[in-house]
C-alpha positions as CSV (number, residue, x, y, z in Angstrom):
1,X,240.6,80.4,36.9
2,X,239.4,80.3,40.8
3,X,240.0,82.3,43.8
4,X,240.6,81.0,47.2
5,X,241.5,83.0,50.5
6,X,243.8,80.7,51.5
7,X,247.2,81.8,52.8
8,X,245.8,84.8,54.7
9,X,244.9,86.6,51.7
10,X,243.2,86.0,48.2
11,X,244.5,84.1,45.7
12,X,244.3,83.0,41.7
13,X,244.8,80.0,40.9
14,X,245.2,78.3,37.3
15,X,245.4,82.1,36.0
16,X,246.4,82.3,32.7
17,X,246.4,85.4,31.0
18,X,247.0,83.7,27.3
19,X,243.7,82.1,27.3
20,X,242.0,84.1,25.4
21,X,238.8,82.7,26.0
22,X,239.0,82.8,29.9
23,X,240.6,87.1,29.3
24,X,237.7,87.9,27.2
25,X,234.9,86.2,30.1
26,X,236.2,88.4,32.7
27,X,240.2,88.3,33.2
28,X,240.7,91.8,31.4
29,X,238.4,93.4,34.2
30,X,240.3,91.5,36.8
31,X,243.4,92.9,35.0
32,X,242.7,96.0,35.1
33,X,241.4,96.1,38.6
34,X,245.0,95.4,39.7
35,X,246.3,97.2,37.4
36,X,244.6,100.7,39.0
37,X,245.7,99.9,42.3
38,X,249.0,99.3,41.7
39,X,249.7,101.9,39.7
40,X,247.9,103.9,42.9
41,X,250.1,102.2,45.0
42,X,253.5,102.6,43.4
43,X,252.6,106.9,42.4
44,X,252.3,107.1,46.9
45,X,255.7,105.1,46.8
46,X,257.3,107.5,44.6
47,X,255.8,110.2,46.3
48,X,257.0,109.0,49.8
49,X,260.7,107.9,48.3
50,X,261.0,111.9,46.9
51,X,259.5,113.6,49.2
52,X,262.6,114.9,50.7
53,X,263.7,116.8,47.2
54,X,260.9,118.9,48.7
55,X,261.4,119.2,51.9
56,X,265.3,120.4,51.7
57,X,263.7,123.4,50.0
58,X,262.2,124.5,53.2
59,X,264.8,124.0,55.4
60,X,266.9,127.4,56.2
61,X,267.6,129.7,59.2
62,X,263.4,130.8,59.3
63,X,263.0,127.2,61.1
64,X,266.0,126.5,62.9
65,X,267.5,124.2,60.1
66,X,270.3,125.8,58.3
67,X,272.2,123.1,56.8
68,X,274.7,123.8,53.9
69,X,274.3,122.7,50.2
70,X,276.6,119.7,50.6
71,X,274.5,118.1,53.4
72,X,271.2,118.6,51.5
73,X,272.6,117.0,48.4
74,X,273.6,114.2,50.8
75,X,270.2,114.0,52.3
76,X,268.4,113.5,49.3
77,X,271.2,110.9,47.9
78,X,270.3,108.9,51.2
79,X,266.5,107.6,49.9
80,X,267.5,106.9,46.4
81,X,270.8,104.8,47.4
82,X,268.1,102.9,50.5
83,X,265.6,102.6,47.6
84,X,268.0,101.1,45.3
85,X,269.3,98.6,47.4
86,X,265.3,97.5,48.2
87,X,264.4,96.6,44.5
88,X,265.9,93.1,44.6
89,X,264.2,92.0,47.3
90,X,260.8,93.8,46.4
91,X,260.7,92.2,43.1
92,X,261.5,89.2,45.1
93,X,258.9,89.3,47.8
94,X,255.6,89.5,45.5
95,X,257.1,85.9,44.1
96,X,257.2,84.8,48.1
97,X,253.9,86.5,49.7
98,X,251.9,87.6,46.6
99,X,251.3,90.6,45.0
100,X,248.2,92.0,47.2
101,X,249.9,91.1,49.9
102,X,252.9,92.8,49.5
103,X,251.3,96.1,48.2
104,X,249.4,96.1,51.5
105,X,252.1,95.6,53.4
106,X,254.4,98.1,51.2
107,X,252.0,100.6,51.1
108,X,251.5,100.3,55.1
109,X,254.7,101.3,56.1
110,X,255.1,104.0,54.0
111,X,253.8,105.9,56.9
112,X,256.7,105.3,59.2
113,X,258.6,108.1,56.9
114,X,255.6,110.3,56.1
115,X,255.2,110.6,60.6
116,X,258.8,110.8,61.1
117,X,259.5,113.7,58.4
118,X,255.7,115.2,60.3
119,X,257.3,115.1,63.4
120,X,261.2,116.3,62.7
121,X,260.9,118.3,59.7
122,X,259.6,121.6,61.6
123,X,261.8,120.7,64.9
124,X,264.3,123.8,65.4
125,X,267.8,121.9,66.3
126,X,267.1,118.8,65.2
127,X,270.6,117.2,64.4
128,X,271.9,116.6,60.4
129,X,272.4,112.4,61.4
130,X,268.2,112.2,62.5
131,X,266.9,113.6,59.3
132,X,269.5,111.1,57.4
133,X,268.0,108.0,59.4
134,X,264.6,109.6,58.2
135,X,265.6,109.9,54.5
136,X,266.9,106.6,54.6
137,X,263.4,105.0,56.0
138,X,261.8,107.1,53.4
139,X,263.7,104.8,50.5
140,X,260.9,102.0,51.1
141,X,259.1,104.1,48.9
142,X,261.7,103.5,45.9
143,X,261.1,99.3,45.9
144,X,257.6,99.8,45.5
145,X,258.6,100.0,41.6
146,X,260.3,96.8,41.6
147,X,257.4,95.1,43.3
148,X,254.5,96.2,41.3
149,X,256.3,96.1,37.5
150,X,256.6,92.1,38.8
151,X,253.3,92.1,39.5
152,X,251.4,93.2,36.6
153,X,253.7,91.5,34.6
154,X,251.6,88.1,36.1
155,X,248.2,89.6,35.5
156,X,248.7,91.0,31.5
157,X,249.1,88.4,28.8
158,X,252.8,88.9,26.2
159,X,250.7,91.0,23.8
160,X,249.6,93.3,26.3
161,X,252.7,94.1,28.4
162,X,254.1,96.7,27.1
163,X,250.8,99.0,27.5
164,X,250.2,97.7,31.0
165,X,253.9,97.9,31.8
166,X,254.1,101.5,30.7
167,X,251.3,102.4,32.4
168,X,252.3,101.1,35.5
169,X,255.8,102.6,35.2
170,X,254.4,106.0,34.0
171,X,252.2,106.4,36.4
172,X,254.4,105.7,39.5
173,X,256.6,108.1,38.0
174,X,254.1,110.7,38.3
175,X,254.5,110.7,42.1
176,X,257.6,112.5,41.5
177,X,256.0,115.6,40.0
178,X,252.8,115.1,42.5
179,X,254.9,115.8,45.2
180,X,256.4,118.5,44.4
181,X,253.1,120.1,43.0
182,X,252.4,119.3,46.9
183,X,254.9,121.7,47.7
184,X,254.1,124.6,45.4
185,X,250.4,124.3,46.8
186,X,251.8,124.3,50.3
187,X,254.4,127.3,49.8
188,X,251.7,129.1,48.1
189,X,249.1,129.3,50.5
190,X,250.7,128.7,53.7
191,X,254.5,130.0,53.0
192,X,257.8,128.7,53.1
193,X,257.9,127.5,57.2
194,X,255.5,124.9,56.9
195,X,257.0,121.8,54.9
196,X,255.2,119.9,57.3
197,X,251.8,120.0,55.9
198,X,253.9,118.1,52.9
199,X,254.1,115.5,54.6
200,X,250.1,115.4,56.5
201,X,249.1,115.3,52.8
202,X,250.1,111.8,52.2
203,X,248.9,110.4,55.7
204,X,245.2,109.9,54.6
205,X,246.0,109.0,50.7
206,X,248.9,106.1,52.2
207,X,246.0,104.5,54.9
208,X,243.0,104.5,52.0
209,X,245.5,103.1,49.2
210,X,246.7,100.1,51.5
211,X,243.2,99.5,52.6
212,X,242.1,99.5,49.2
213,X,244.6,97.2,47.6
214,X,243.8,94.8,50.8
215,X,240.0,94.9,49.7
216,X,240.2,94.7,45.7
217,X,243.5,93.4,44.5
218,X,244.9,89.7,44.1
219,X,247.4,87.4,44.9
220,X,248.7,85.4,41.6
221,X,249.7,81.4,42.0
222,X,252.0,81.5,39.2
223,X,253.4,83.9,39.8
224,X,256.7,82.5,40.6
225,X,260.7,83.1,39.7
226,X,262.3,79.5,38.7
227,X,265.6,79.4,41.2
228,X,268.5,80.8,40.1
229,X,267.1,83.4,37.6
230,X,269.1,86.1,38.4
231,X,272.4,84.2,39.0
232,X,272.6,83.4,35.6
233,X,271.3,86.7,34.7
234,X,274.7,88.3,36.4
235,X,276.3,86.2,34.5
236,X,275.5,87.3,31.0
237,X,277.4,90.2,29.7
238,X,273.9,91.7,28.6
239,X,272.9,92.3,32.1
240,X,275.4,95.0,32.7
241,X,276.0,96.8,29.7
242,X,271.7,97.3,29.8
243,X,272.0,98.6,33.7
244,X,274.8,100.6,32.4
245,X,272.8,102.3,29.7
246,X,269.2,102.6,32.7
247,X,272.1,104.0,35.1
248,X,272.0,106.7,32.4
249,X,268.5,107.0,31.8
250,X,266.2,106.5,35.1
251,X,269.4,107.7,37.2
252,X,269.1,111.3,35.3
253,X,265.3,111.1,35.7
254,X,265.2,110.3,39.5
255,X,268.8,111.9,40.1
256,X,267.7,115.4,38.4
257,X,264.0,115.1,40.1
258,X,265.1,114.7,43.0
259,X,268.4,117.5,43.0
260,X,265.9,119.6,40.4
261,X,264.9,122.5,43.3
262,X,268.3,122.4,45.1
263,X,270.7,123.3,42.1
264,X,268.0,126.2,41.1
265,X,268.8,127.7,44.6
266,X,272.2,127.2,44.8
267,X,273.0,128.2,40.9
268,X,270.8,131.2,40.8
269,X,269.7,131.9,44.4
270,X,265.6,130.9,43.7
271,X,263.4,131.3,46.8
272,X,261.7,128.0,47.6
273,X,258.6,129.0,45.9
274,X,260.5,130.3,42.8
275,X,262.1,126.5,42.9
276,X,259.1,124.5,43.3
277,X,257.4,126.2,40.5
278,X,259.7,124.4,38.5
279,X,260.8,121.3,39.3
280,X,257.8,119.9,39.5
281,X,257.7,120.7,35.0
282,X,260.7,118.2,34.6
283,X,259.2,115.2,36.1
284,X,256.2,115.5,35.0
285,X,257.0,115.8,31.4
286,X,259.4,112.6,32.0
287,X,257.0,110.1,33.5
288,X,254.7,111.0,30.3
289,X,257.8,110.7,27.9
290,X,258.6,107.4,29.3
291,X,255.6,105.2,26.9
292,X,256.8,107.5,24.1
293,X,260.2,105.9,24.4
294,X,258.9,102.6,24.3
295,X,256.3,103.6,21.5
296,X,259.5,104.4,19.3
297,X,261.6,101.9,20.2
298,X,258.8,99.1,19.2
299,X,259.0,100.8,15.2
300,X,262.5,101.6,15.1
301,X,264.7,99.7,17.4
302,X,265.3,100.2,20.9
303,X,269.0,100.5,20.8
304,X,268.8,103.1,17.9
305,X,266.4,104.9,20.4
306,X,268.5,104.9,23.1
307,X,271.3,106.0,21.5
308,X,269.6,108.9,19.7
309,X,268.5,109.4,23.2
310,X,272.2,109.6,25.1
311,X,273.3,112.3,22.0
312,X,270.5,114.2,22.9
313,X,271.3,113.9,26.3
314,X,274.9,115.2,25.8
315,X,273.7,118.1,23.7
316,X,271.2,119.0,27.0
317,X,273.9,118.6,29.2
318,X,275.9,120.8,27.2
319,X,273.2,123.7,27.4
320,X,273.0,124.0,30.9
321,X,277.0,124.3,31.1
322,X,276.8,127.2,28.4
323,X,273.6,128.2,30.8
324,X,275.6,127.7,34.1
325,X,278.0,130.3,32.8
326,X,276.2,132.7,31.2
327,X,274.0,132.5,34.5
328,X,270.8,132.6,31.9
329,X,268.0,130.9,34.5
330,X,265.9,130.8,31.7
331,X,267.8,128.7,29.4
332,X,269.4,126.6,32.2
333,X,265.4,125.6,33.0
334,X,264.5,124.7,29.0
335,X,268.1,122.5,29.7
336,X,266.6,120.8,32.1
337,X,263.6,120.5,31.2
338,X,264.7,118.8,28.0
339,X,267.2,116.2,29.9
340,X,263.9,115.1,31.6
341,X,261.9,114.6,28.5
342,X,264.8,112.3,27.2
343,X,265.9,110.7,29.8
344,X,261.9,109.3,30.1
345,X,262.1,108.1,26.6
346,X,265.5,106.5,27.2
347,X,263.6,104.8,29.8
348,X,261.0,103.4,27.6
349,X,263.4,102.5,25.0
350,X,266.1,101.0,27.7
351,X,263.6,99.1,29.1
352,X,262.6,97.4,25.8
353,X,266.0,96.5,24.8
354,X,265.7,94.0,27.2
355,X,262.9,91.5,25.9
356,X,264.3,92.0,22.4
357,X,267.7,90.8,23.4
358,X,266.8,88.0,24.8
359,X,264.3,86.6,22.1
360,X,267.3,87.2,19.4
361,X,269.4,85.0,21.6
362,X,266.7,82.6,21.6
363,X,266.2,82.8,17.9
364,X,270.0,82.3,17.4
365,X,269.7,79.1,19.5
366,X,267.0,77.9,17.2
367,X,268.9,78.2,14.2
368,X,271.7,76.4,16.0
369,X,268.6,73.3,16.2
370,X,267.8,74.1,20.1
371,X,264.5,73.8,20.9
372,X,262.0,76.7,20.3
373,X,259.7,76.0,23.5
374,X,262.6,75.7,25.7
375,X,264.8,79.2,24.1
376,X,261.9,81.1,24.4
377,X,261.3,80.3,27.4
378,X,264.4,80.7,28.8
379,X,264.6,84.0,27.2
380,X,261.3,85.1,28.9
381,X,262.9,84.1,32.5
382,X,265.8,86.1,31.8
383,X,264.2,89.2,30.9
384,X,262.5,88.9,33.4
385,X,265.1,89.0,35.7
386,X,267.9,91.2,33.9
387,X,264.2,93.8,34.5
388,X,264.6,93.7,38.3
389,X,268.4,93.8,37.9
390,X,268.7,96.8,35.8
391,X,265.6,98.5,37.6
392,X,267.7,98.2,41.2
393,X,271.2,99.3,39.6
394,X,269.4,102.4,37.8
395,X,268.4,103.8,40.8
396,X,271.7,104.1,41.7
397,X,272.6,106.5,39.4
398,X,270.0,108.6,40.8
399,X,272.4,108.9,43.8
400,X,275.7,109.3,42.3
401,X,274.2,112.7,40.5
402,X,273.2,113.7,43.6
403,X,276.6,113.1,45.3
404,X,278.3,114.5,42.4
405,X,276.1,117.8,43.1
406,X,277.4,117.8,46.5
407,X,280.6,117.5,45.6
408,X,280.4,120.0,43.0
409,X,279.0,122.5,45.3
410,X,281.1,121.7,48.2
411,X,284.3,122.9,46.2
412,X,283.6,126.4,47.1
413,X,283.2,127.2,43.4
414,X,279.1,127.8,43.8
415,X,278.5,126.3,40.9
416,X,277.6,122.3,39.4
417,X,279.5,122.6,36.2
418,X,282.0,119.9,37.1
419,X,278.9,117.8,37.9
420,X,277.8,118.3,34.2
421,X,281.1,117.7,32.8
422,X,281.1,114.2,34.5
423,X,277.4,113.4,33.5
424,X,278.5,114.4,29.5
425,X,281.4,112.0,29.9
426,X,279.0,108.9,31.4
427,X,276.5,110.0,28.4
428,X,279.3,109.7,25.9
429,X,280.4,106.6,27.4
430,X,277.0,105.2,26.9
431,X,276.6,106.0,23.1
432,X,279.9,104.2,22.4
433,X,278.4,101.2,24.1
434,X,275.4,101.1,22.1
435,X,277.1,101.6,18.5
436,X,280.2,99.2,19.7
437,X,277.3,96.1,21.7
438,X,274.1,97.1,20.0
439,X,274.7,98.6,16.6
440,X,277.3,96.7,15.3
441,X,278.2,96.4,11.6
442,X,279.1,92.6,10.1
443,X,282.4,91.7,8.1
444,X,282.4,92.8,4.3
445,X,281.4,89.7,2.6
446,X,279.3,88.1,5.5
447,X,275.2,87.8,5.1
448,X,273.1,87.7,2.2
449,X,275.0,90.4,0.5
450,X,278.8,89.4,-0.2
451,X,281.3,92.6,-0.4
452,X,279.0,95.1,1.5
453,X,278.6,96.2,5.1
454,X,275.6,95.5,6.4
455,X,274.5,97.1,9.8
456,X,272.8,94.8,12.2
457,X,271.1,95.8,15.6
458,X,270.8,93.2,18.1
459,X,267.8,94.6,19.4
């Protein structure tokens, strides 16, 4: 392996994480190196990208910004629908500029939305459209995800990855919960009119973590996307029903994180301080659910996971309608608090569906006398890109929760029941997908055994 600083910024060349030789001698350290930073990096992004499910909470009649429900839910759709739409192109860019160089760069202009929502956020009068243009520059903080799972996927040899990958993904989740511990710190000791000291928090943390990724971290030569990944990605039939099934899982988790705090107030009437003291539980205990999913999931199978995971899903779902109408706050928050935990796991176990699908393609072509180098290969490509697929169409279902909040409480009925009947539906849906594509059963008389049905998971 050597380094150059050429192409305005350092660079590996000949890396190659399966050596074992060269990762014992010093690549593990230069691993891990990146591997801290970017998990650094990607925790401000999420931060940045949900920072408004906090800020909403502040904003009332005591500072001149009394929106109704239905424009909140809107406002914090806006980021999560910006930052879905960026994840293609992230993922994309670290294969074009490198991966220090994008994280610089990435974590850089995160402080165009932290100033903006500095300035506006305490501004009496401000008008509904500005603080949507600001929510909407705030989404840069949502590709940072797609950008830095790329990248440590180059730095992390095959037998590694799903530790590094988990990591990486876990701890960017984090941000979600950090910020809103942000809040509770803020709303504790200074009140409920200040939301923009939220904001100033991040400031220093978004300058030192760009100029430390620009100091320590790497640019990676191979890593590279051979043209035309994720066209022939689209075109497998594997490709959507997976983002249908992460639509389900990371959509609830960054959907429910960031509509958490606006449903307590609008379904029970909690202060913003009562709000905050919550929300932040949910998240939390998702982003540290999410390796557990993928922990289960290697032993077990992750479509059996996932589907376990969508039933348990229903039956939260189903507690916080019972909780909705009984108005029981406390039971409507262990509801919730449980559709986080699983919708973590479901992201672990989602996520490693996708790998596992792809090498039993691969072994099916080798038993029709392909060539082993070549299907695996090819498998490895396509996983890699059906990840950045699924990973930018998840985060859309992050927004259509929050639109169906907003829709739910803009029907006069002060309640987001109808929301949770939808949600129980889509969470149905998904379980019939996993036994009907995933957990299929072979003909009676097929296999090794002749006369008996034999259940067979793809993944």
């Amino acid at each position: 392996m050597a380094e150059t600083s050429a192409r305005g910024g350092r660079w590996l060349t000949g890396w190659n994480p399966e050596d074992e030789d060269a990762w014992h001698k010093g690549g593990h350290r230069i691993a891990r190196r990146n591997l801290i930073l970017s998990v650094l990096a990607e925790h401000i992004g999420f931060s940045v990208w949900t920072l408004w499910s906090v800020l909403v909470l502040f904003m009332s009649p005591d500072i001149g910004l009394g929106f109704d429900p239905g424009q909140k839910f809107l406002l914090v759709a806006t980021p999560t629908i910006v930052g879905a739409l960026l994840r293609l192109p992230y993922s994309y860019a670290v294969t074009k500029f490198g991966g220090r160089n994008w994280t610089v760069f990435a974590t850089a202009i995160l402080l165009v939305p932290a100033l903006l929502a500095l300035y506006f956020v305490q501004r009496p009068g401000t008008p509904f459209w500005v603080f949507l243009v600001i929510g909407a520059v705030a989404g840069v903080g949502g590709g940072n995800f797609a950008s830095s799972m790329t990248n440590i996927t180059a730095f992390y040899p095959q037998r590694h990855q799903g530790w590094a990958l988990g990591l990486n993904a876990g701890g960017g989740n984090l941000g979600v919960a950090a910020v809103q511990l942000i809040g509770l710190a803020v709303i504790s000791v200074a009140g409920n009119t200040h939301p923009s000291y939220v904001a100033a928090v991040y400031l220093p943390l978004i300058v030192l973590t760009a100029l430390l990724a620009a100091w320590k971290m790497d640019n990676v030569d191979a890593v590279r996307t051979e043209p035309g990944a994720q066209r022939e990605a689209a075109r497998g039939s594997d490709t959507w029903w997976i983002s249908l099934l992460y639509i389900g899982t990371f959509g609830s988790f960054i959907g429910y994180g960031f509509a958490f705090g606006l449903v307590l107030q609008n379904e029970f009437g909690a202060t913003p301080l009562a709000a905050v003291g919550y929300t932040f539980l949910g998240p939390l205990l998702g982003s540290f659910s999410r390796p557990l999913g993928g922990w289960l999931a290697d032993r077990i199978g992750g479509a059996r996971v996932t589907c376990w995971n969508f039933l348990g899903m229903g039956a939260g779902t189903a507690v916080l309608i019972v909780a909705a109408n009984l108005h029981s706050f406390g039971l409507f928050v262990a509801g919730f608090s449980a559709l986080f935990v699983l919708s973590g796991l479901g992201n672990g176990s989602t996520y490693k569906m996708i790998p596992a699908v792809f090498a039993k393609k691969a072994q099916d072509e080798i038993t029709s006398g392909h060539d082993a180098s070549g299907a695996f290969a090819r498998a490895r490509r396509l996983s890699g890109a059906v990840i950045a697929i699924a990973g930018a169409l998840g985060a859309f279902g992050g927004a259509a929760i929050n639109l169906a909040f907003k829709l739910s409480y803009s029907d006069g009925s002060g309640t987001g029941t109808p929301a949770f009947v939808v949600f129980l539906a889509y969470y149905a849906l998904c379980v019939a997908v996993i036994r009907v594509v995933y957990l299929r059963r072979e003909p009676a008389g097929s296999g090794d055994t002749a006369g008996t049905a034999r259940e067979v998971s793809r993944v």
